[in-house]
Every structure is written in structure tokens, then in C-alpha cells.
Wavefront OBJ file of the C-alpha trace (Angstrom):
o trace
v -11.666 -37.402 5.985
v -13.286 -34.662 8.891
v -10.291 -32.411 7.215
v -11.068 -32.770 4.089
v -14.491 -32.356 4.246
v -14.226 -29.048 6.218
v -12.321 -27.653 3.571
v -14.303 -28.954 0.829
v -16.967 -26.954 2.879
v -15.274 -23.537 3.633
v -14.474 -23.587 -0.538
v -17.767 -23.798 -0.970
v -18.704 -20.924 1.788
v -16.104 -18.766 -0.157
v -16.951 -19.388 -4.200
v -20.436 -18.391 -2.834
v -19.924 -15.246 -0.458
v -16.463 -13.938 -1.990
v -18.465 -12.443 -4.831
v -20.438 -10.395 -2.455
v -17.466 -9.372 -0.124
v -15.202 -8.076 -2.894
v -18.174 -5.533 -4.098
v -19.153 -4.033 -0.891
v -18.450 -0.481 -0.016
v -19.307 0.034 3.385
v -18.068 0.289 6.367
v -19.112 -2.077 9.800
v -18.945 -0.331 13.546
v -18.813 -2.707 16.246
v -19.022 -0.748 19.372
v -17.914 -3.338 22.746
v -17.544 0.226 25.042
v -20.417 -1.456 27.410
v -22.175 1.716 28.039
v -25.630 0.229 26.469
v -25.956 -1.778 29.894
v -23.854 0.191 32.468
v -24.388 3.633 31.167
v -23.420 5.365 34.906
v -19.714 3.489 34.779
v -18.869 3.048 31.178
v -18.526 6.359 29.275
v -20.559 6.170 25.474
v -17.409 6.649 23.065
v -19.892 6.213 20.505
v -20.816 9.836 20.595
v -17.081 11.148 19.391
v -17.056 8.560 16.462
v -20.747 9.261 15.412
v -19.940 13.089 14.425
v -16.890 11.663 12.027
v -18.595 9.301 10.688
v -21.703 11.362 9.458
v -19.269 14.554 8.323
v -17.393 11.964 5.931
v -20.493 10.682 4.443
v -19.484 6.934 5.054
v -21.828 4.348 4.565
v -21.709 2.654 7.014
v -23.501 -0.040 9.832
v -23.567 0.264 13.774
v -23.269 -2.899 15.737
v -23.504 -2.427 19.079
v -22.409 -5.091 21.696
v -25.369 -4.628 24.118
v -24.416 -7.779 26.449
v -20.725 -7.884 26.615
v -20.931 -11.391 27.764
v -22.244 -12.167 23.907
v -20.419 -12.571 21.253
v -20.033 -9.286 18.432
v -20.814 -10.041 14.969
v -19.428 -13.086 13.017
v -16.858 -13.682 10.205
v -19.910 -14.338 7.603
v -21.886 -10.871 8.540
v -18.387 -8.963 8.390
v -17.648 -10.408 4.305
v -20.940 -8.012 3.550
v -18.519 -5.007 4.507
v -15.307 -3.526 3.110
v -13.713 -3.101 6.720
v -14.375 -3.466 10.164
v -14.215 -0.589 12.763
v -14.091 -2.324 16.128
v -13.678 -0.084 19.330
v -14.021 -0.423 23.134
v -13.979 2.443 26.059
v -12.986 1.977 29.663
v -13.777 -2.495 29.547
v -10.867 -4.008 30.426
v -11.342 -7.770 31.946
v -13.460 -10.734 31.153
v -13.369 -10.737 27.212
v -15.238 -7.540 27.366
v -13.130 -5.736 24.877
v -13.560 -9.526 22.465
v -14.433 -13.001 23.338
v -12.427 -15.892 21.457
v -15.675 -16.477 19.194
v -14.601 -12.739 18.102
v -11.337 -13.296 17.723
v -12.095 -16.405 15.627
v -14.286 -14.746 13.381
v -12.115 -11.270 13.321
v -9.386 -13.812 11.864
v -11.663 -15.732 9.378
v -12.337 -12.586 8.176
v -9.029 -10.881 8.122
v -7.600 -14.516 6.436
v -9.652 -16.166 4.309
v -11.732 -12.846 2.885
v -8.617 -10.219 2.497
v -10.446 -8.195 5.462
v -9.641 -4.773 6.657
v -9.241 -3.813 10.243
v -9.304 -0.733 12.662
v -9.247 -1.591 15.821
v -9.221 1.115 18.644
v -8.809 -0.641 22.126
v -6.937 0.612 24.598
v -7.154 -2.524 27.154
v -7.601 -5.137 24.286
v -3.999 -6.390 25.119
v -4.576 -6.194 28.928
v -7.951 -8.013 28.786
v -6.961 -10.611 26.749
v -3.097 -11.156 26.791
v -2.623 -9.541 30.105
v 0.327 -11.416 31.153
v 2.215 -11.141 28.070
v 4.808 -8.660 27.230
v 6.445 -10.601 24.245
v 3.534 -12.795 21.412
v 4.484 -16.016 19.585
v 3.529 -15.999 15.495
v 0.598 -18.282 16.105
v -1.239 -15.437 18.517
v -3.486 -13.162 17.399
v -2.060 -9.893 18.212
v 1.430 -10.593 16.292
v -0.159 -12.573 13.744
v -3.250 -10.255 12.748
v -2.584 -7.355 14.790
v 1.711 -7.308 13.376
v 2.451 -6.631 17.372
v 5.803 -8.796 18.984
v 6.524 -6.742 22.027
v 4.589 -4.413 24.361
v 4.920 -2.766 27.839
v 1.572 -2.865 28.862
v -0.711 0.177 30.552
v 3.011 2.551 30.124
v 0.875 6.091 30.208
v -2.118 6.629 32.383
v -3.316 9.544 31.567
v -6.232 11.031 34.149
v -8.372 14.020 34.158
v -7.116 16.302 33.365
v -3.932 15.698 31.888
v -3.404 15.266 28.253
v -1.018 13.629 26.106
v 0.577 14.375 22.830
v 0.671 12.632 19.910
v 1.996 12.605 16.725
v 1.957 10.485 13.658
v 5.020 8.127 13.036
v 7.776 9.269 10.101
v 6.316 7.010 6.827
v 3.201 6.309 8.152
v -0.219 7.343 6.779
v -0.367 9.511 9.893
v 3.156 11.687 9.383
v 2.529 15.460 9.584
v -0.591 15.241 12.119
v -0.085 16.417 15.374
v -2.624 16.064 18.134
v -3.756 16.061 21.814
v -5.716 13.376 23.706
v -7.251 12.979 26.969
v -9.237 11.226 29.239
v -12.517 10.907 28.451
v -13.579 8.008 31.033
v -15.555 8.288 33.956
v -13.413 9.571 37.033
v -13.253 6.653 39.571
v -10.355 4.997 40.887
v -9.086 2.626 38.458
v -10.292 4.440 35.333
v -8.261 6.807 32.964
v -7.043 6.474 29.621
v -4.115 3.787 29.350
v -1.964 3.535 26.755
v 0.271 0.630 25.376
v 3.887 0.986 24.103
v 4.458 -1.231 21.196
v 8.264 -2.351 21.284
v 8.059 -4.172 18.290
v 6.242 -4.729 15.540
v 6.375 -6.537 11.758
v 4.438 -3.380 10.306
v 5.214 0.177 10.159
v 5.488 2.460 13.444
v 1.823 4.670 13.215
v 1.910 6.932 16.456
v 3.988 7.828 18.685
v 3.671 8.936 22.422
v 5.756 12.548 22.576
v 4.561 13.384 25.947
v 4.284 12.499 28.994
v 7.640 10.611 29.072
v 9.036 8.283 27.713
v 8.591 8.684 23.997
v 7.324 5.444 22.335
v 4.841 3.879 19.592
v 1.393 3.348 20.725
v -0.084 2.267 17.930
v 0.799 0.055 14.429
v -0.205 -0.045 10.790
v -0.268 -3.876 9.132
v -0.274 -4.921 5.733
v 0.251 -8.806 5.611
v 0.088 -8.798 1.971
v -3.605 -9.691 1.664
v -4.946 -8.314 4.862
v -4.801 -4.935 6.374
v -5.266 -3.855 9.881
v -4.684 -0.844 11.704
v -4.824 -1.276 15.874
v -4.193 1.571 18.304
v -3.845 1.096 22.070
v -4.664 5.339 22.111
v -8.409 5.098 22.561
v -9.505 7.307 19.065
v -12.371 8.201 20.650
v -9.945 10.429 23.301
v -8.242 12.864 20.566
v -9.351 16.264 22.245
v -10.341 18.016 18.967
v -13.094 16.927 16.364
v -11.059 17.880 13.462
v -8.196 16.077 14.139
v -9.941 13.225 14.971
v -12.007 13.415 12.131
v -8.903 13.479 9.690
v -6.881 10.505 11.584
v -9.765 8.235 11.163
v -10.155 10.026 7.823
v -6.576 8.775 6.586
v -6.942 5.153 8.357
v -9.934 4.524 6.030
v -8.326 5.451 3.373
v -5.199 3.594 4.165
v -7.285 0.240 4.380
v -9.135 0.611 0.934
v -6.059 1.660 -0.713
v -6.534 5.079 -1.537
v -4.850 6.676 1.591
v -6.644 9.781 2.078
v -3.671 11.281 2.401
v -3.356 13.727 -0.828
v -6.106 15.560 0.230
v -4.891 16.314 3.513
v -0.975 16.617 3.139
v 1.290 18.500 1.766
v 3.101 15.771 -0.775
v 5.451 18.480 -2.674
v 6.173 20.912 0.195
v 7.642 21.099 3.728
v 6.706 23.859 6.304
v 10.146 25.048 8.086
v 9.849 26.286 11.855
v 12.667 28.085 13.196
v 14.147 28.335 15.513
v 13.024 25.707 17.078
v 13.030 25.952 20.647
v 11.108 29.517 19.966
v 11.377 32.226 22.792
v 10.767 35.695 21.461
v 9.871 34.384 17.987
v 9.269 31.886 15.253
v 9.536 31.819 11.461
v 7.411 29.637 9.310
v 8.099 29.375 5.608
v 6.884 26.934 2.970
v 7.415 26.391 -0.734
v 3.766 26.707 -1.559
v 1.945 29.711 -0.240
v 0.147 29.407 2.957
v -3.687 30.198 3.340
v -3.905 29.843 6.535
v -1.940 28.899 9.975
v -3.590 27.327 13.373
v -1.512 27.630 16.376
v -2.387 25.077 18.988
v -1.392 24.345 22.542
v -0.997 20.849 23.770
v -4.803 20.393 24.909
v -5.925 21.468 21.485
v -6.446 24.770 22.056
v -6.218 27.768 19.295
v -3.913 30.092 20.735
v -3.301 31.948 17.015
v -4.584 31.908 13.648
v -3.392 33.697 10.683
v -5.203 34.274 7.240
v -2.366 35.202 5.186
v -1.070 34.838 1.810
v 2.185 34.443 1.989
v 5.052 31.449 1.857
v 7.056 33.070 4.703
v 5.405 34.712 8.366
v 7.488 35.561 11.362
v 5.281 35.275 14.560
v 5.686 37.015 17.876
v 5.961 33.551 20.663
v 7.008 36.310 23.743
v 3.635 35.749 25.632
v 3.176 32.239 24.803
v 3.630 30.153 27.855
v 6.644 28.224 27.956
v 5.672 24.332 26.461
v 4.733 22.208 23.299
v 2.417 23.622 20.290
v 1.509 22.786 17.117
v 1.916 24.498 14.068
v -0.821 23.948 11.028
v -0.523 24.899 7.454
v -2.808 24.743 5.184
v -2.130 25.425 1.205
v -3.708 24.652 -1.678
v -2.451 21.062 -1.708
v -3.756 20.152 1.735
v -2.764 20.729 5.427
v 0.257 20.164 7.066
v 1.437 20.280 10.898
v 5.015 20.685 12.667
v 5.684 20.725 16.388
v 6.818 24.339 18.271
v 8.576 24.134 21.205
v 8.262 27.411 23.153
v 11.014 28.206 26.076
l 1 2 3 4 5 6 7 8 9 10 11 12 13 14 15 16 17 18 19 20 21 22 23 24 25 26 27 28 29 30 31 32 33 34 35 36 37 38 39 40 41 42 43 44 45 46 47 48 49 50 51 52 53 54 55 56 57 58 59 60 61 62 63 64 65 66 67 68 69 70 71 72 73 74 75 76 77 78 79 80 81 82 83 84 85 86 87 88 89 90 91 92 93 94 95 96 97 98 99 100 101 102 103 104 105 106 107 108 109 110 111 112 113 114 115 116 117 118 119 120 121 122 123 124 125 126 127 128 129 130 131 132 133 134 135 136 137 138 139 140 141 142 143 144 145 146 147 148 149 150 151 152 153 154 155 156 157 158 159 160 161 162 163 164 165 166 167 168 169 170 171 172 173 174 175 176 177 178 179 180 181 182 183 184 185 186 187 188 189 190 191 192 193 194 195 196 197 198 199 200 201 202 203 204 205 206 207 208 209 210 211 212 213 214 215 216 217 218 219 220 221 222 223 224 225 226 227 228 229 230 231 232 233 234 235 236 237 238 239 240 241 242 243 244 245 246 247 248 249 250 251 252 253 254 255 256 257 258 259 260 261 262 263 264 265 266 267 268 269 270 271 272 273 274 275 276 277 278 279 280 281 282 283 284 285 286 287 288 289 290 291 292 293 294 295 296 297 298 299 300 301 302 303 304 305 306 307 308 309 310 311 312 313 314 315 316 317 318 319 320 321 322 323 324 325 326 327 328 329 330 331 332 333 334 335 336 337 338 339 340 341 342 343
């Protein structure tokens, strides 16, 4: 009789609220980073999401966590939004980065309402699972999240090393190319840390090129009715605006079903580096004709740019310093980027 009379009630909760849910628009940030009340050992990742958020003209909500001992927002204040963006910094213990109420109400969203989820944590796994390397269906990282098997905290990368990234082959996220670092304070046990995701039930979203080993750091998940994206790389640490403005650009899009991507992509064309390892020199060519061409070292850094008008360049690579760039094309259909090694 208790059963049925908490389903009769959670019916009722949906015939009423469902309406709303399915027309809203806009977008709710939950911030859990903990620099509100421990400012001098929690770095504010707030302040490299704010800039993307205002250049794409979302409309959108800012929750922040200011006690992480309290609970975020719950599953009823999330069906007035389209998706959640959750993110934490440098917490790592505790239920910082989400209590269970959170988690609870994160999957009463995600299940009963169709919900949409990006979640950038790089220590959600470690503060709340941290023993586990392998999840059972019933827990919420393989059941909401799509992750089976992790090695946890694999790259810690410190100040100031960077790592490469690049989007995973049939993800939203193929063709972009991009550096991270850390952007926590510098004590002992800080730095950014970085998950590799074994294996997943969704699709492969970024991958880890360097440091060594290579490996997927991040998943996209679409369980039929909900969607979630959830990347152990902290978003907040990709080194250059643009490129993190276009990642979380293409996630958003991914989640409302209109993927962002045509606007940013090449769909019809291919750039072609060779040879690839460069030493002396490099030829780029592409179907369409390219406007313009960024080269990039791994931190981010321009180290050429070309205004041309051409499909076809050869570029001189004899004083580049031997290492890993990135080559991007832009046309008329969008931007692309390819990888340059230089020996």
C-alpha cells in the first residue's frame, strides 16, 4: 500500500511539472568548486566557464554550492531547466564534489524527467567511489554516468606541465585538438588529475594523447531517454578560451539534440597533413578552400597563422622545435583541426 501510494504520488508530481520541464530552454550551473568559503585553497573555476557562457548567449542560472557540507539543488528545481551543468575544482573527499541527496536528485532528474547532464569533475569518482576500479549496473556512475571501468587519478598533471587532448573518432568532439593544464592552487597534494575510463556503455569522447599512456578520459551517454556527458578532464583547465569555448559549445549542443557541430566542422571535407612526422616541412591540403590556418604548440600557443586562399599550402617546420602541434583550418563550412608531429 506505502508503494503504491508513492507512485500514485510521483504520477501526480510528473502530470503536473512535466509540462513545464519539456518547455524550458535554459541552462542550470551548479558550481561545488568550494572557493565561495575557502577562497585562499580552492581555485574559482567559475571564472573560465563565466566568459563561455556569456560569449554564447546562453540563458542560463548560477547555483553556487556555498557550504559544501549542503546539499546542491534538487530534482524538482532542475525540471525548470533543459540541462544541468554541474562542475567541481580541486574538492576531492567528503561528498564535496556531491552528497547522496545530489546524487538522488541528479538521478530523479536524469530518470523520470528525460534530463540532460554535463558533468565536469575531475575527483567525482575518487570522492565518491574511491575504492572502486570496476561499477555494478545499479551504481550511479555506470548507470547514469555509462562508466564500467576506470583507473583512477592515471595523469597528474602539475604546474606547469600540460596535457594534450583530443576529441575521440565519432564523437561530438572529433577534429578538436587542445591543451590543458593545471589551474589549481600549487600545494602538495593539488594538481589536475585525470581519470582513464576503461570501459564504458557510451561512446569514447576524449582521449589523453600525452603524457603517456594514451587513454579515454572522458564519455558521452545516451540511455535512450537521458543524456549525459561526464569528463574526469576538469573543462575549466583547457589552456585556451576558444577551444574551450567550442568544446562546451558542441556538448550543449549534443544534449539538446542539435550538436553544434555543423557550425564548427568540416562535415564534407578532410584537411591532409603530410608528411606526418614533419622535419623540414609540411603540406596541408583540403577539398574546400582554406581561409585561414592556426598553428599551435602543445600549451596552446600560436606559433603560425596564415590568411590564405588556397586548398593546398606547404609550410616551412625547420625552426619549429621538435614536439606535438596542432593544425587548424578554417573554411567556409566551419573549422577543422589535425595533429603535427614535428621531429
Amino acid at each position: 500500500m506505502k508503494t503504491f501510494t508513492k507512485l500514485l504520488a510521483l504520477s501526480l508530481m510528473l502530470f503536473f511539472v512535466a509540462p513545464n520541464f519539456l518547455s524550458a530552454q535554459n541552462i542550470l550551473v551548479v558550481d561545488r568548486d568550494g572557493s565561495f568559503s575557502n577562497p585562499d585553497i580552492f581555485t574559482d573555476a567559475w571564472q573560465y566557464y563565466q566568459p563561455v557562457f556569456d560569449e554564447l548567449g546562453y540563458d542560463y542560472d548560477y547555483w553556487e554550492v556555498e557550504d559544501l557540507s549542503l546539499d546542491g539543488p534538487d530534482w524538482l528545481t532542475m525540471t525548470e531547466y533543459s540541462m544541468v551543468f554541474w562542475f567541481t575544482g580541486e574538492v576531492w573527499d567528503g561528498g564535496t564534489t556531491m552528497t547522496d541527496l545530489d546524487e538522488e536528485n541528479l538521478a530523479m532528474y536524469l530518470e523520470a524527467f528525460n534530463g540532460r547532464l554535463l558533468l565536469s569533475s575531475q575527483d567525482f569518482l575518487w570522492d565518491r567511489y574511491q575504492t572502486y576500479g570496476t561499477f555494478t549496473p545499479e551504481l550511479f556512475p555506470y548507470k547514469y554516468l555509462g562508466v564500467v571501468e576506470v583507473v583512477q587519478d592515471l595523469w597528474n598533471i602539475d604546474t606547469p606541465d600540460t596535457a594534450n587532448i583530443a576529441g575521440s573518432v565519432g564523437s561530438y568532439a572529433e577534429g578538436l585538438a587542445f591543451a590543458v593544464q593545471d589551474i589549481f592552487t600549487e600545494e602538495t597534494d593539488d594538481g589536475l588529475f585525470i581519470d582513464q575510463i576503461l570501459q564504458n556503455q557510451g561512446e569514447a569522447l576524449l582521449e589523453v594523447i600525452t603524457p603517456e599512456p594514451t587513454g579515454i578520459a572522458a564519455v558521452q551517454y545516451d540511455a535512450g531517454t537521458y543524456m549525459t556527458i561526464f569528463s574526469t578532464i576538469s573543462l575549466a583547465s583547457i589552456v585556451n578560451l576558444a577551444d574551450r569555448t567550442e568544446f562546451i559549445f558542441r556538448s550543449i549542443g549534443w544534449l539538446h539534440g542539435t550538436t553544434g557541430v555543423a557550425n564548427q566542422t568540416l562535415e564534407q571535407s578532410e584537411i591532409i597533413v603530410h608528411p606526418n612526422p614533419a622535419s623540414s616541412f609540411v603540406q596541408i591540403g583540403c577539398e574546400e578552400t582554406m581561409e585561414e590556418i592556426w598553428i599551435t604548440n602543445s600549451t596552446g600557443q600560436v606559433v603560425d597563422y596564415f590568411n590564405i586562399g588556397t586548398n593546398k599550402i606547404e609550410i616551412n617546420t625547420s625552426a619549429y622545435s621538435a614536439g606535438i602541434y596542432f593544425a587548424k583550418v578554417k573554411t567556409a563550412n566551419g573549422t577543422t583541426v589535425s595533429r603535427l608531429i614535428v621531429e
